[in-house]
Backbone atoms as SQL, in Angstrom:
CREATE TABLE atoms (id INTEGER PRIMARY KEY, chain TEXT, resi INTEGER, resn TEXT, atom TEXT, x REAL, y REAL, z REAL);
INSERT INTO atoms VALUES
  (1, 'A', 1, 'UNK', 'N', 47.278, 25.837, -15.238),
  (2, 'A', 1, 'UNK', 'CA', 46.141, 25.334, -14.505),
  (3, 'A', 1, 'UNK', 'C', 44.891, 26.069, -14.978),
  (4, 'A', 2, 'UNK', 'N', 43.629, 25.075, -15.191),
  (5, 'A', 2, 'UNK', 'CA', 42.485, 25.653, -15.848),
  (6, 'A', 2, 'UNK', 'C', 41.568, 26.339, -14.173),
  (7, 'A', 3, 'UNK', 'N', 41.263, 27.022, -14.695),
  (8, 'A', 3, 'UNK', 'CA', 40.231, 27.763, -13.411),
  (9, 'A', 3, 'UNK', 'C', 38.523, 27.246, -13.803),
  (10, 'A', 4, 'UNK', 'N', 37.916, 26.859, -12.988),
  (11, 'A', 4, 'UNK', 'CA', 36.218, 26.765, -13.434),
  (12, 'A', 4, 'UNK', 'C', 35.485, 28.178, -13.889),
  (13, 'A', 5, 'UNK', 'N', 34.821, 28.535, -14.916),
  (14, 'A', 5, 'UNK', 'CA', 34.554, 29.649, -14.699),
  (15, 'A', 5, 'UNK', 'C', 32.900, 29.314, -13.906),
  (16, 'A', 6, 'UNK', 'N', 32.325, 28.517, -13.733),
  (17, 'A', 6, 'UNK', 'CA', 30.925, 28.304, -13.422),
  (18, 'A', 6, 'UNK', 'C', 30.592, 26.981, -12.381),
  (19, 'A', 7, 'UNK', 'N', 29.521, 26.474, -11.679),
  (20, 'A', 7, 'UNK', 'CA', 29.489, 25.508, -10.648),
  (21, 'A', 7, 'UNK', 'C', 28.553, 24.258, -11.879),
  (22, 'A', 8, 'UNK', 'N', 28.627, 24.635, -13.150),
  (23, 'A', 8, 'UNK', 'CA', 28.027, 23.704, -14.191),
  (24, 'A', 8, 'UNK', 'C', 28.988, 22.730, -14.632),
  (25, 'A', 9, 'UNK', 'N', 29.906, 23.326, -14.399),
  (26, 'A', 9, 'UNK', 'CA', 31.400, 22.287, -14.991),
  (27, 'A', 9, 'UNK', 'C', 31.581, 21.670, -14.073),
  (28, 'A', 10, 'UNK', 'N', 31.155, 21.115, -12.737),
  (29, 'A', 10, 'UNK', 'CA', 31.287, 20.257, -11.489),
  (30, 'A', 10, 'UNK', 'C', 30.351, 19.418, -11.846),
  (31, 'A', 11, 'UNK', 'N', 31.888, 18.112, -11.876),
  (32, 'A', 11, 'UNK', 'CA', 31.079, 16.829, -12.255),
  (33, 'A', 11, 'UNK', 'C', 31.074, 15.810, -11.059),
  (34, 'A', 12, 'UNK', 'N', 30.157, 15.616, -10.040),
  (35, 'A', 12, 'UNK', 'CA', 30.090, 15.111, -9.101),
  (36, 'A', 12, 'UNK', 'C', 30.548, 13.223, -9.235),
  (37, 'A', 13, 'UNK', 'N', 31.264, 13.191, -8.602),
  (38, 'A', 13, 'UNK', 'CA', 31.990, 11.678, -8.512),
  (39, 'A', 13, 'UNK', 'C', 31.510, 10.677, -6.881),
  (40, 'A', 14, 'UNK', 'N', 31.027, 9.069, -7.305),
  (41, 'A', 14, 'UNK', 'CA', 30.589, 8.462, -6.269),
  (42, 'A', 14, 'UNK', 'C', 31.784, 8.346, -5.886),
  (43, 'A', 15, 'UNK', 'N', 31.705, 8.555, -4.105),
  (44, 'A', 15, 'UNK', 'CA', 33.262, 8.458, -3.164),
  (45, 'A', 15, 'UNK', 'C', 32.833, 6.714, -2.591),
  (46, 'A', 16, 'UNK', 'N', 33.384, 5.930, -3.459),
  (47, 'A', 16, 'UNK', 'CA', 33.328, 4.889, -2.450),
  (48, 'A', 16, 'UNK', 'C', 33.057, 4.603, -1.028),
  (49, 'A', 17, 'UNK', 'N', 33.679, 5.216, -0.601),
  (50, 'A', 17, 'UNK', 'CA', 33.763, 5.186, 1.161),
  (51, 'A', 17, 'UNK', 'C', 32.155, 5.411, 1.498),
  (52, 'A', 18, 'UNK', 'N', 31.437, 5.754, 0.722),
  (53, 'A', 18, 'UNK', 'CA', 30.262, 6.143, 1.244),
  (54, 'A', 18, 'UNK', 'C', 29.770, 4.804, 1.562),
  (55, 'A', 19, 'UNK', 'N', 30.419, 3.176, 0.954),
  (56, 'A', 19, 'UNK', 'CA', 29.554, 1.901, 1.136),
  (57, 'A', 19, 'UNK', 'C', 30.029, 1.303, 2.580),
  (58, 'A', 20, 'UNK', 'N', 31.024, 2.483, 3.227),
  (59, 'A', 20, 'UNK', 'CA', 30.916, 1.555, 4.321),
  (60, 'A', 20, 'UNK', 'C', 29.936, 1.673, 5.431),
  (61, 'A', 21, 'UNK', 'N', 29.806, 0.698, 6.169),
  (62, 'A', 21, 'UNK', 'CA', 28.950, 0.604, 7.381),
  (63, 'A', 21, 'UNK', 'C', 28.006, 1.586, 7.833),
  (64, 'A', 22, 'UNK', 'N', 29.160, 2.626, 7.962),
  (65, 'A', 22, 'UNK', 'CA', 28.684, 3.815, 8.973),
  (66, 'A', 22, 'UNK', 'C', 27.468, 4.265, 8.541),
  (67, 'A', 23, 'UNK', 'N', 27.474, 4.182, 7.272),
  (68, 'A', 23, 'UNK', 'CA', 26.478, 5.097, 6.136),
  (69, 'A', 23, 'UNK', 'C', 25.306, 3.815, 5.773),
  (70, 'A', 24, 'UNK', 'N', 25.634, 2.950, 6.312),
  (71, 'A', 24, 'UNK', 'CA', 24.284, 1.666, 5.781),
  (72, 'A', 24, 'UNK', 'C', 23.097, 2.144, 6.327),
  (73, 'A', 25, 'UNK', 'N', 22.681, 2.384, 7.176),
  (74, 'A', 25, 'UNK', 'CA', 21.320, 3.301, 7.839),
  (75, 'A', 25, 'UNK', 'C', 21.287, 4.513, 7.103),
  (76, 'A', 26, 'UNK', 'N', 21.829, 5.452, 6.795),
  (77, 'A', 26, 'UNK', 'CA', 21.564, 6.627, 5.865),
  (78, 'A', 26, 'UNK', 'C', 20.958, 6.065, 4.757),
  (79, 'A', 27, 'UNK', 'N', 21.461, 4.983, 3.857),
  (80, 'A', 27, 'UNK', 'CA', 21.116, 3.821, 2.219),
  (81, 'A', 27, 'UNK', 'C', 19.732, 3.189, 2.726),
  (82, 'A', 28, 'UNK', 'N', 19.236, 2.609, 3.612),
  (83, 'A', 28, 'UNK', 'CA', 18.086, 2.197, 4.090),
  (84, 'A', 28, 'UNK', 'C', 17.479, 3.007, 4.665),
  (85, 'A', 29, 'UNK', 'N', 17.712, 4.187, 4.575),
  (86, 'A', 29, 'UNK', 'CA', 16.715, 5.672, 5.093),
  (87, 'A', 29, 'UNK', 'C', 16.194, 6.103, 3.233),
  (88, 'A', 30, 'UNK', 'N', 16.975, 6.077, 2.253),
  (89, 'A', 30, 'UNK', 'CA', 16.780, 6.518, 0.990),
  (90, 'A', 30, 'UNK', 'C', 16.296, 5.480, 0.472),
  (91, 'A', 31, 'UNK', 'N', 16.407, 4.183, 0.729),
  (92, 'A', 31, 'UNK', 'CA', 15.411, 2.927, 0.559),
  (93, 'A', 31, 'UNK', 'C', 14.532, 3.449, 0.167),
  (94, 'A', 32, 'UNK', 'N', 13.870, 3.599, 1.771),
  (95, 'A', 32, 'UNK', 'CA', 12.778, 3.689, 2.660),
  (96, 'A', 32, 'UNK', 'C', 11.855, 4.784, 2.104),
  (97, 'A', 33, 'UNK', 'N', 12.678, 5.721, 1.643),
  (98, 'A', 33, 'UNK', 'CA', 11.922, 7.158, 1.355),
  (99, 'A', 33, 'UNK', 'C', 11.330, 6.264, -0.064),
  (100, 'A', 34, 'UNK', 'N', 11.953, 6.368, -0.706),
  (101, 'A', 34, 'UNK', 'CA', 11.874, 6.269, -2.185),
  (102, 'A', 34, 'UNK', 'C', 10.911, 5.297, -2.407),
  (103, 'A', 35, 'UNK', 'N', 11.229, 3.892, -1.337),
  (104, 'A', 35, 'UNK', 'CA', 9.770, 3.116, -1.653),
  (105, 'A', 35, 'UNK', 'C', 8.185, 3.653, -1.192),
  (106, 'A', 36, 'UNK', 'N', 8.198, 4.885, -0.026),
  (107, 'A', 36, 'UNK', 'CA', 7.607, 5.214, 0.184),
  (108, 'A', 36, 'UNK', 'C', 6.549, 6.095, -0.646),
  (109, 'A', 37, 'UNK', 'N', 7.884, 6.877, -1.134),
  (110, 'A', 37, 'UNK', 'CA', 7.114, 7.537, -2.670),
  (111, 'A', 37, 'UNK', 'C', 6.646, 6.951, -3.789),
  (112, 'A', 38, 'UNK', 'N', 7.155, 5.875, -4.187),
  (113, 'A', 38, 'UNK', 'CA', 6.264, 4.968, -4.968),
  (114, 'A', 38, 'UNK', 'C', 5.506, 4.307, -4.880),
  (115, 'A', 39, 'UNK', 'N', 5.051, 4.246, -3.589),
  (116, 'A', 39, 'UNK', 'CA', 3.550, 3.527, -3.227),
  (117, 'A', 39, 'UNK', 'C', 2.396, 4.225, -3.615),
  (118, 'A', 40, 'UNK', 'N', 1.716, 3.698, -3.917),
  (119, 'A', 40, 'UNK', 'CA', -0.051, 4.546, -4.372),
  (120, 'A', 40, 'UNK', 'C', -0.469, 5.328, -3.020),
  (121, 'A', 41, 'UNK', 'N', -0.555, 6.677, -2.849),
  (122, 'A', 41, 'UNK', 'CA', -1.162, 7.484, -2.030),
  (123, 'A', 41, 'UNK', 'C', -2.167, 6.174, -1.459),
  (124, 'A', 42, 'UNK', 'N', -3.240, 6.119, -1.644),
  (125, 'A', 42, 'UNK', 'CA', -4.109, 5.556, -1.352),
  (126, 'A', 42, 'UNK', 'C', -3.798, 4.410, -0.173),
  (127, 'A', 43, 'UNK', 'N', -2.856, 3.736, 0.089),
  (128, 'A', 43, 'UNK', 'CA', -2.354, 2.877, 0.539),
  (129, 'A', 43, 'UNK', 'C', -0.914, 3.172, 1.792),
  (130, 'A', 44, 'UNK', 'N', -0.139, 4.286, 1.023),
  (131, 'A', 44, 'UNK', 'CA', 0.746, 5.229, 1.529),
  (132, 'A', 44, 'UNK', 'C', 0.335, 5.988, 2.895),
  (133, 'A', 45, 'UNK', 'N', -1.047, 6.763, 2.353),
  (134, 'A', 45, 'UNK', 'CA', -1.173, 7.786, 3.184),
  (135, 'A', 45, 'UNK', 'C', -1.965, 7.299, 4.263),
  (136, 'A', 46, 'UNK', 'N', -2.940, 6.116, 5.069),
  (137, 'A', 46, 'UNK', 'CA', -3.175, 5.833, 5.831),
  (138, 'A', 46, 'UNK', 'C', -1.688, 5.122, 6.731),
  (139, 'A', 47, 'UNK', 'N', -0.925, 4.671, 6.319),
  (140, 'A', 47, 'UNK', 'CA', 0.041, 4.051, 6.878),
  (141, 'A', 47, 'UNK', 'C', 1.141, 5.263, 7.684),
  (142, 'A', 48, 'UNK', 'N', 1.713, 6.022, 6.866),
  (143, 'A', 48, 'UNK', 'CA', 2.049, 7.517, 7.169),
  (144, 'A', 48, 'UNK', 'C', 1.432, 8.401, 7.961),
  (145, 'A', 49, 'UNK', 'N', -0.089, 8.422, 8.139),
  (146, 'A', 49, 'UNK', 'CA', -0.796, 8.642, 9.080),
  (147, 'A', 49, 'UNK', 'C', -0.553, 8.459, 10.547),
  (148, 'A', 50, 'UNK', 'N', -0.647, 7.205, 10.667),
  (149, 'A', 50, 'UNK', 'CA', -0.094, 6.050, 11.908),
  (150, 'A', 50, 'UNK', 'C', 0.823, 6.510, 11.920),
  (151, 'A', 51, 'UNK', 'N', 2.125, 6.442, 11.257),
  (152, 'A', 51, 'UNK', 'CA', 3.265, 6.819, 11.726),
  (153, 'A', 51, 'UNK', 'C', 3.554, 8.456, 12.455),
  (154, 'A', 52, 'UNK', 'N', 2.582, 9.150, 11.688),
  (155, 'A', 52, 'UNK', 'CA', 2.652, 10.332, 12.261),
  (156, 'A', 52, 'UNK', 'C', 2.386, 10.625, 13.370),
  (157, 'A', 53, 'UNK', 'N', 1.089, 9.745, 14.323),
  (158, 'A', 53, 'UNK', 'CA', 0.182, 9.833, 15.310),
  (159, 'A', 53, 'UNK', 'C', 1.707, 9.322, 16.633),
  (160, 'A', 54, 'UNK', 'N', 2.485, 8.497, 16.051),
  (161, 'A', 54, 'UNK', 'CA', 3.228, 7.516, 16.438),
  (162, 'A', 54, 'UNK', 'C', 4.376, 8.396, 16.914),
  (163, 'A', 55, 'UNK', 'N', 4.430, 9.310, 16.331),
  (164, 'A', 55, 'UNK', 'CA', 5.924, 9.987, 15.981),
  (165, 'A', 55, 'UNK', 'C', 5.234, 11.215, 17.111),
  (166, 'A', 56, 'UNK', 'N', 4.419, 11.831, 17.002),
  (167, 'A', 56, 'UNK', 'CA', 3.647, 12.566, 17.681),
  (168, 'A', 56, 'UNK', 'C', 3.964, 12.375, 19.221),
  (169, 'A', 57, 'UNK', 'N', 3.324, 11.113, 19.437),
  (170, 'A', 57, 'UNK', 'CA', 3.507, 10.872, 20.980),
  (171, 'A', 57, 'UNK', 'C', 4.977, 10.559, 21.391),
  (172, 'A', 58, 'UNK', 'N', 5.334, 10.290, 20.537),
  (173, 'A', 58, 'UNK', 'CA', 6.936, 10.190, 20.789),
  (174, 'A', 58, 'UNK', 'C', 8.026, 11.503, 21.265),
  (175, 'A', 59, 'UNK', 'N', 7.579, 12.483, 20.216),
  (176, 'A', 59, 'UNK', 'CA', 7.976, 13.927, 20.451),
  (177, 'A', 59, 'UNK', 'C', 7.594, 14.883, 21.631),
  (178, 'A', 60, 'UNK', 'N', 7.884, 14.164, 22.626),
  (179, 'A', 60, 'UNK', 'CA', 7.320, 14.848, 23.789),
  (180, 'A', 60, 'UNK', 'C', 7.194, 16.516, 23.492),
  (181, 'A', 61, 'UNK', 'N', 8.969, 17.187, 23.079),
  (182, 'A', 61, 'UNK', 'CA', 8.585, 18.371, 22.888),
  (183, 'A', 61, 'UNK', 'C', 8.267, 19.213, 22.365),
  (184, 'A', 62, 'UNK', 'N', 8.398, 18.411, 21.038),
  (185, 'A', 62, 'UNK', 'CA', 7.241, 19.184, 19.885),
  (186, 'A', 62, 'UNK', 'C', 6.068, 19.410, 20.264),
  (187, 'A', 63, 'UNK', 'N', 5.643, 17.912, 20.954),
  (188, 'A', 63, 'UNK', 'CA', 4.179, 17.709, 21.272),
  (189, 'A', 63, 'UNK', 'C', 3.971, 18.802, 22.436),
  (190, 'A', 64, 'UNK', 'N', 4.636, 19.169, 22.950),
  (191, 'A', 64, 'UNK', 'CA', 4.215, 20.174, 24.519),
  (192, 'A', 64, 'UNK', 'C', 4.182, 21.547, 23.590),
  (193, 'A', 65, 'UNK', 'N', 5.241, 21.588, 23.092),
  (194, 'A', 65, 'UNK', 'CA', 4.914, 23.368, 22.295),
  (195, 'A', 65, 'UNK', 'C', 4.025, 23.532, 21.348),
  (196, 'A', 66, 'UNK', 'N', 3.810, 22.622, 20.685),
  (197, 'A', 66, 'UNK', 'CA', 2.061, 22.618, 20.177),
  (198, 'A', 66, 'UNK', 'C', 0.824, 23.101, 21.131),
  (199, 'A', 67, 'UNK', 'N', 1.089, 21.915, 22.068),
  (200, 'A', 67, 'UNK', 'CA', -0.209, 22.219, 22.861),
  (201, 'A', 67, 'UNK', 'C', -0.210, 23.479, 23.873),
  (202, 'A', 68, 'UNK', 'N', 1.247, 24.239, 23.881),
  (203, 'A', 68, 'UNK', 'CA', 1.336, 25.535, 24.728),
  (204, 'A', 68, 'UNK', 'C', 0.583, 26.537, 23.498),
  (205, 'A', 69, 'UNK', 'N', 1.024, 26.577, 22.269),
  (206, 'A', 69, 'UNK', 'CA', 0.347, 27.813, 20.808),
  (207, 'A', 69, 'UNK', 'C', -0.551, 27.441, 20.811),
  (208, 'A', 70, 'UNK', 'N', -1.795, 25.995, 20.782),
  (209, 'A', 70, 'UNK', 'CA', -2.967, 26.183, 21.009),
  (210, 'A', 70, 'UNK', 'C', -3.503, 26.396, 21.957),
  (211, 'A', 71, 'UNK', 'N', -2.813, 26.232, 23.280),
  (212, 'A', 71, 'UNK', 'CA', -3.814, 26.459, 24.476),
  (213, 'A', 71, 'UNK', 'C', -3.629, 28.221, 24.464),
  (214, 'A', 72, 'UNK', 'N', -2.895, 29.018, 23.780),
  (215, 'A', 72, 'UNK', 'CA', -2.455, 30.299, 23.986),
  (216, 'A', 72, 'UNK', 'C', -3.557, 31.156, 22.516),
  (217, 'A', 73, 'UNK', 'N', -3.628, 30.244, 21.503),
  (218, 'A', 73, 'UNK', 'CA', -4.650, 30.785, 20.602),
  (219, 'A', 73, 'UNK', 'C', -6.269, 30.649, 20.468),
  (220, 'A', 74, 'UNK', 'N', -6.076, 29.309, 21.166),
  (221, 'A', 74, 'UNK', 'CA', -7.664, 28.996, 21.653),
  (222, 'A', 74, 'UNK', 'C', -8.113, 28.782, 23.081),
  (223, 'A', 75, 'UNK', 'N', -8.338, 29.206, 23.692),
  (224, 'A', 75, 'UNK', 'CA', -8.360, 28.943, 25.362),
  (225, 'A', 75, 'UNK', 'C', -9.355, 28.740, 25.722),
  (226, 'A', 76, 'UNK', 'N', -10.481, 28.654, 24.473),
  (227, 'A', 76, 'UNK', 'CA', -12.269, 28.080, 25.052),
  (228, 'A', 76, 'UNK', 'C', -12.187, 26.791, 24.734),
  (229, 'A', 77, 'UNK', 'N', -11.137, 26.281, 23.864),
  (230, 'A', 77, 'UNK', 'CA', -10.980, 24.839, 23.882),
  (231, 'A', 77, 'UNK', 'C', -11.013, 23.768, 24.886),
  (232, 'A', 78, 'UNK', 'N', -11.273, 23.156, 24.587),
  (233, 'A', 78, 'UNK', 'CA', -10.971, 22.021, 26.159),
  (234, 'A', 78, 'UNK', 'C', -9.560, 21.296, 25.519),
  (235, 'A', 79, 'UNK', 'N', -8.831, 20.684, 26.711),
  (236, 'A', 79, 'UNK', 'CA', -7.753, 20.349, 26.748),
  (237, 'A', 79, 'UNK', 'C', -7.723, 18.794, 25.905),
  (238, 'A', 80, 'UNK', 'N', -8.894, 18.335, 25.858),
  (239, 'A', 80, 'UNK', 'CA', -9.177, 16.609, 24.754),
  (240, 'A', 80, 'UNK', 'C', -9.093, 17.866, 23.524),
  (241, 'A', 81, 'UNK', 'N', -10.210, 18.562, 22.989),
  (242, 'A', 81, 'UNK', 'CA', -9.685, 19.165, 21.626),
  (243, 'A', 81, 'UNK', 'C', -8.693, 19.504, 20.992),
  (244, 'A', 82, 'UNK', 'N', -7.660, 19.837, 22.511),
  (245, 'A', 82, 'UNK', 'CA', -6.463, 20.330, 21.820),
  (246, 'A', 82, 'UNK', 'C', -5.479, 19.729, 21.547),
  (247, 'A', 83, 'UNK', 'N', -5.590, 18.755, 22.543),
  (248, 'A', 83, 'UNK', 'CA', -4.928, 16.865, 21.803),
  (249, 'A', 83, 'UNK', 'C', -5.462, 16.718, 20.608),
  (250, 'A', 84, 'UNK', 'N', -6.797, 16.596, 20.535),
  (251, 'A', 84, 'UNK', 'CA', -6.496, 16.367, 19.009),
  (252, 'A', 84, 'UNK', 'C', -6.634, 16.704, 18.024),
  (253, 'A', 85, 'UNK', 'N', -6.406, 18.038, 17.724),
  (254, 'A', 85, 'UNK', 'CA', -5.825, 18.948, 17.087),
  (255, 'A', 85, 'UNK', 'C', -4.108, 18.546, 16.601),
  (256, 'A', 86, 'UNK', 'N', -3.572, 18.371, 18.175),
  (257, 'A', 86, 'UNK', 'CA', -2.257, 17.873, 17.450),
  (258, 'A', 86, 'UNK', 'C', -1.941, 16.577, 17.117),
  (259, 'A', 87, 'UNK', 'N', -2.974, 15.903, 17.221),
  (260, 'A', 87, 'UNK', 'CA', -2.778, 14.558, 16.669),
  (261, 'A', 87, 'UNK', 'C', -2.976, 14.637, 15.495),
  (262, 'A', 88, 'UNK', 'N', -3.969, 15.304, 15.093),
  (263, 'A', 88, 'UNK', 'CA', -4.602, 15.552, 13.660),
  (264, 'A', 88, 'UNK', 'C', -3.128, 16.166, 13.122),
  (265, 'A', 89, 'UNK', 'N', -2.331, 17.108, 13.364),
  (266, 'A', 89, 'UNK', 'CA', -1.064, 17.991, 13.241),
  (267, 'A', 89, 'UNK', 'C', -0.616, 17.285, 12.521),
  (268, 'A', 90, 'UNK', 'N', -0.115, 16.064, 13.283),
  (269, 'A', 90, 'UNK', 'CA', 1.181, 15.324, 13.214),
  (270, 'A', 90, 'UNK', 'C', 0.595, 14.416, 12.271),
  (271, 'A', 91, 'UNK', 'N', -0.654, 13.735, 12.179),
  (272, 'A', 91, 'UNK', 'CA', -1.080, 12.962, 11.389),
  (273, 'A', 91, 'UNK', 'C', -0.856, 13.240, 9.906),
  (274, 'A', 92, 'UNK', 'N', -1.299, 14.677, 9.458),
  (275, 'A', 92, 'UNK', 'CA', -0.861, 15.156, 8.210),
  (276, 'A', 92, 'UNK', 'C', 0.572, 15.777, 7.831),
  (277, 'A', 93, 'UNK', 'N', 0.933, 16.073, 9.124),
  (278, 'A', 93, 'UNK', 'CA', 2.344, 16.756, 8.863),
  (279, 'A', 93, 'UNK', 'C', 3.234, 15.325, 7.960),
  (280, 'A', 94, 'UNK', 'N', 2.964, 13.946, 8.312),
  (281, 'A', 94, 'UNK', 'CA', 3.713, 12.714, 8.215),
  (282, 'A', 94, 'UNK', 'C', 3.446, 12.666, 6.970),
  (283, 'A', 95, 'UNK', 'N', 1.918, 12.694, 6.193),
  (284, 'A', 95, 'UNK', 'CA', 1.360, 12.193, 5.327),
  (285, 'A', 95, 'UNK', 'C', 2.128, 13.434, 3.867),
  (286, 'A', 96, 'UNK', 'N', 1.915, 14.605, 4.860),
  (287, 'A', 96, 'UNK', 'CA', 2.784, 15.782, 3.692),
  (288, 'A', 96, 'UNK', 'C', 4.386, 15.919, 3.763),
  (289, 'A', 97, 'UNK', 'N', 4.739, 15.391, 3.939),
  (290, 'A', 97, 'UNK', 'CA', 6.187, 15.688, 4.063),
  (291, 'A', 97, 'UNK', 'C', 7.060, 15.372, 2.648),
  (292, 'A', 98, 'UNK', 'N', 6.427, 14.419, 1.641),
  (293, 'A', 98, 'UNK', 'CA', 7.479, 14.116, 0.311),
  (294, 'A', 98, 'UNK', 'C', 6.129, 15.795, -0.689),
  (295, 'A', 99, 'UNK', 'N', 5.121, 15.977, -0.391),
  (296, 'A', 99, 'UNK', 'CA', 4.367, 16.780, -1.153),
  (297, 'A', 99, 'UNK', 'C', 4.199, 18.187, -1.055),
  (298, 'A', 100, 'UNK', 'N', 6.202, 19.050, -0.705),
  (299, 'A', 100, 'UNK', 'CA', 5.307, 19.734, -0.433),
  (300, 'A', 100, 'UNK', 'C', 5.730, 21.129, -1.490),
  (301, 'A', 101, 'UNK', 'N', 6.134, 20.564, -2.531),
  (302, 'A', 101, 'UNK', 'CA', 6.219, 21.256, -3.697),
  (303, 'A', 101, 'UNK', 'C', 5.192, 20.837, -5.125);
């Protein structure tokens, strides 16, 4: 029996099973990404935007522990600034997420 001496000699093989069902939403998540990345910024990043603002209000508790570290780092703020601050957050957090190498 041969032993590997290195993780370079691992030749990764498609497992069939990956086409069933279960995994069809994971394949239309890598769609999704991939068409996303090939869209022209320009066009991309207002849309991703929205989604971020979207995703934002959705995240109740992301969205609350945000607004607890700013109300705790800025406290002359008013409570509309600090909304949107994290709207602004989430807006770019969406738009940076394939860029951030």
């Amino acid at each position: 029996m041969e032993t590997k001496k290195n993780n370079s000699e691992y030749i990764p093989e498609f497992d069939k099973s990956f086409r069933h069902p279960r995994y069809w939403g994971a394949w239309l998540g890598v769609a999704a990404m991939a068409g996303i990345a090939l869209t022209p910024p320009k066009f991309r990043d207002p849309i991703l935007a929205r989604l971020g603002r979207f995703a934002g209000r959705l995240g109740k508790s992301s969205r609350r522990r945000a607004l607890i570290n700013l109300s705790l780092c800025f406290p002359e703020r008013s409570e509309a600034e600090r909304e949107a601050i994290v709207d602004e957050m989430f807006c770019h957090r969406a738009a940076s997420d394939g860029n951030d190498g």
